[in-house]
Structure formats: structure tokens, C-alpha cells
C-alpha positions as CSV (number, residue, x, y, z in Angstrom):
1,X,-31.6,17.1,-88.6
2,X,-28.6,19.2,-89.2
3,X,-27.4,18.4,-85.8
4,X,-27.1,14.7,-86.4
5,X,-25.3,15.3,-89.7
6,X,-22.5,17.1,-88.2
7,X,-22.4,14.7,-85.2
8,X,-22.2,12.1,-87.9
9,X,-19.5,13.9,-89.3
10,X,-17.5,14.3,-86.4
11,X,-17.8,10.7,-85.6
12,X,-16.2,10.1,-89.2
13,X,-13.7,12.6,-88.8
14,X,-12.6,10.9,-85.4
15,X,-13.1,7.4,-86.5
16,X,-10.4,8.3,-89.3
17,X,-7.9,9.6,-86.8
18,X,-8.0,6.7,-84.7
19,X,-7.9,4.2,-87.8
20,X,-4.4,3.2,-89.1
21,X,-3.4,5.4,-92.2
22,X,-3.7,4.3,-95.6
23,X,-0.4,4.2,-97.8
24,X,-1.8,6.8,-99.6
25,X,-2.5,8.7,-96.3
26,X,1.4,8.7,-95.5
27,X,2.5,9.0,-98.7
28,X,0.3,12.2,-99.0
29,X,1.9,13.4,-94.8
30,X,5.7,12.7,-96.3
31,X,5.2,14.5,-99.7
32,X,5.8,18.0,-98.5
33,X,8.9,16.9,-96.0
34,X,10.4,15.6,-99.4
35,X,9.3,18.9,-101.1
36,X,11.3,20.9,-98.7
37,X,14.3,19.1,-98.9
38,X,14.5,19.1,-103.1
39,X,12.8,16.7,-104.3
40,X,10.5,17.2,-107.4
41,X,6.5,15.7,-107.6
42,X,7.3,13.9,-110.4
43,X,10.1,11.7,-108.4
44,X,8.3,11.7,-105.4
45,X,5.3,9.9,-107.1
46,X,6.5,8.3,-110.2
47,X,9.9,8.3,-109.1
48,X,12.2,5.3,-108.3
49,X,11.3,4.8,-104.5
50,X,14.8,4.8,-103.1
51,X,15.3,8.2,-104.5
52,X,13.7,9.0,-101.2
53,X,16.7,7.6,-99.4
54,X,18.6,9.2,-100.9
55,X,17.6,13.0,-100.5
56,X,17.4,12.2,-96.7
57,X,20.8,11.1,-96.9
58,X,22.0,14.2,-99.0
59,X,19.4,16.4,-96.3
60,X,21.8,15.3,-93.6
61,X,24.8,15.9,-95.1
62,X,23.7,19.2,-95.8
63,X,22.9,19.4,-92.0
64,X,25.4,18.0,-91.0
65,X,28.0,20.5,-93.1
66,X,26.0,23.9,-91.9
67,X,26.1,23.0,-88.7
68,X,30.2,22.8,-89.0
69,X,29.9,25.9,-90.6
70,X,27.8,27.7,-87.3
71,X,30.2,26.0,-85.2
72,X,33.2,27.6,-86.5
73,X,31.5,31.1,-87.1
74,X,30.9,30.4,-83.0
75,X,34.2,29.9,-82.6
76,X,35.1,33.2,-84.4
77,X,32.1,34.6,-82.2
78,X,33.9,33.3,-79.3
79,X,37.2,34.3,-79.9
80,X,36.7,37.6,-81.2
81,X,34.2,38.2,-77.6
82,X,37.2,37.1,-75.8
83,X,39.5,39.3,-77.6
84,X,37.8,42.1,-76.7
85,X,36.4,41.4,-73.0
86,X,39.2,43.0,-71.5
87,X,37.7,46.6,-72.4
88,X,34.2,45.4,-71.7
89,X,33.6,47.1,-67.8
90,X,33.0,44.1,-65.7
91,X,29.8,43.3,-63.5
92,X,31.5,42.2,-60.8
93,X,34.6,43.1,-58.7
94,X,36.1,39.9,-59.3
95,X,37.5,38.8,-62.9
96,X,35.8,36.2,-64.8
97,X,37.5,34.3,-67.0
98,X,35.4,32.9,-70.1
99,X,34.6,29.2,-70.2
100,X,35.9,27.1,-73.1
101,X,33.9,27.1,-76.4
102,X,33.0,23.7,-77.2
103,X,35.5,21.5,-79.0
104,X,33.5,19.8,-81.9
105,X,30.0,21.2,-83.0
106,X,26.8,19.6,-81.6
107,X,25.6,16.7,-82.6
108,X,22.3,16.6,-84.5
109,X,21.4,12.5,-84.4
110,X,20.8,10.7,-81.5
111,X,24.0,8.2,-82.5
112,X,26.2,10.8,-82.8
113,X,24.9,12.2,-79.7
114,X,25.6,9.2,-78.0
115,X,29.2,8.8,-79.2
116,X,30.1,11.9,-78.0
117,X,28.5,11.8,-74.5
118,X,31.0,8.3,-74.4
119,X,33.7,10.2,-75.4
120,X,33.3,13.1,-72.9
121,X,32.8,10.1,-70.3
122,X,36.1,8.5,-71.6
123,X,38.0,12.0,-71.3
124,X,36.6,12.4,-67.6
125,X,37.2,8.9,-66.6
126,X,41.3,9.7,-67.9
127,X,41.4,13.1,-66.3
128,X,40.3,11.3,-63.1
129,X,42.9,8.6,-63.1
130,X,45.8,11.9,-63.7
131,X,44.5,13.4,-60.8
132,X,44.4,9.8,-58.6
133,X,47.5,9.8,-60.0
134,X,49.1,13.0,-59.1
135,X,47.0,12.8,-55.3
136,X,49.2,10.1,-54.8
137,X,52.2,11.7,-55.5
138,X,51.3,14.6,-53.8
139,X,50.3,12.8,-50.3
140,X,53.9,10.3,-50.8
141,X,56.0,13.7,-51.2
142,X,53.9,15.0,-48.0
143,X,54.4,12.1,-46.3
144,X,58.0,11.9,-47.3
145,X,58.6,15.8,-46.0
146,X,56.9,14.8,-42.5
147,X,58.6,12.0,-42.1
148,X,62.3,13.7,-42.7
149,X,60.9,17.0,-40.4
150,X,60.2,15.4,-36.9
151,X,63.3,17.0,-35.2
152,X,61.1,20.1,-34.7
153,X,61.2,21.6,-38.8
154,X,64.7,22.3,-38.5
155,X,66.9,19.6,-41.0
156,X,70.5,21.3,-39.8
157,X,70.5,18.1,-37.0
């Protein structure tokens, strides 16, 4: 009989999992994420109920400002590395030069994300119109210093 209690009990246990979760049942999975991030029992449960906006606003601020302040230790990272590569014996026989450190720090929401994956493509699309740009300068002046050099290269004619 002990074997049909704990299949019983497993068949509970699973029927809960695949059941929607009460309010209570969330409320109880959210209560130690808004723990972590400051706020106290007491306002979680007896609290106003937009309190909880508000620490997830004031958790991503607080994101948001430490990871400005990683980037710009990076950056010192960075520079000071670069400072000092010259004495660093190289791997290989040719030089390396570093790549550029990145120009804003990374963003941690997908909407920020997005922005700046736009703006990288709006940079890209620019530099690719310069170098249309400058190609068909290039290829005029070519064509210019063919045309005027057909006597044989000399210009003294």
C-alpha cells in the first residue's frame, strides 16, 4: 500500500505543476526577487502594490548606473593595456594593433539593445555612402589621369 501512496503523491505533485498557479503561488515565486532587490516583507505583503513598480524601476537604475561604472573601469582597463603593449613581447612577427574598445556600455534591456543595433546600422549605412562617395571620386580622377596620359605617359607633348 505504500507504493500507491507515493504514486498518489506524485500524481499530485505533477498535477500541481501542470495546473495554472494560484495568486498566492506567484506572489510566494516573486517574494524573494523583491527581497533581493530591497524591499522589506512588510511592503511586499501589506504594502501598497505599486511599491513593487517601483523597486524594479529603482533595480534598473541601479543596473543600469553599475554597468556605466564597469564600462568606464573597461575603458581604463583598455587604455592602460594599450599603454603598456608596446613592452609586452609580441606572439607574432607581425604588429597587432588593438581593436577599439566599445563606444557606450552594453545594453542590458532588449529595447535598448535594439536602439543600439539601429544605430550601429545607421553608422554603417553612412560610412558606406562616404566610401560610394569617395569610390567615385577615386575612379573620376583615374579616369581623368588615363584619359589626359594616352600619348604614351609622357604629358611634355
Amino acid at each position: 500500500m505504500s507504493g500507491s501512496s507515493s504514486e498518489d503523491d506524485i500524481k499530485e505533485e505533477g498535477d500541481r505543476h501542470d495546473a495554472p498557479l494560484t495568486y498566492t503561488q506567484q506572489f510566494k515565486e516573486a517574494f524573494p526577487y523583491y527581497l533581493s532587490i530591497g524591499m522589506s516583507y512588510e511592503e511586499f505583503w501589506y504594502g501598497d502594490v505599486m511599491l513593487t513598480k517601483d523597486y524594479q524601476k529603482a533595480q534598473e537604475l541601479r543596473d543600469e548606473r553599475k554597468n556605466q561604472e564597469l564600462w568606464i573601469q573597461g575603458m581604463y582597463i583598455y587604455e592602460a593595456l594599450c599603454a603598456v603593449s608596446a613592452v609586452i613581447p609580441r606572439l607574432s612577427k607581425r604588429p597587432v594593433k588593438p581593436g577599439p574598445y566599445a563606444e557606450h556600455p552594453y545594453p542590458l534591456k532588449a529595447e535598448k539593445k535594439r536602439n543600439a543595433e539601429e544605430t550601429a546600422k545607421r553608422k554603417m549605412e553612412k560610412m558606406k555612402r562616404k566610401m560610394d562617395v569617395f569610390a567615385t571620386k577615386m575612379n573620376a580622377k583615374f579616369a581623368r589621369k588615363e584619359g589626359g596620359n594616352k600619348n604614351g605617359g609622357r604629358t611634355d607633348h
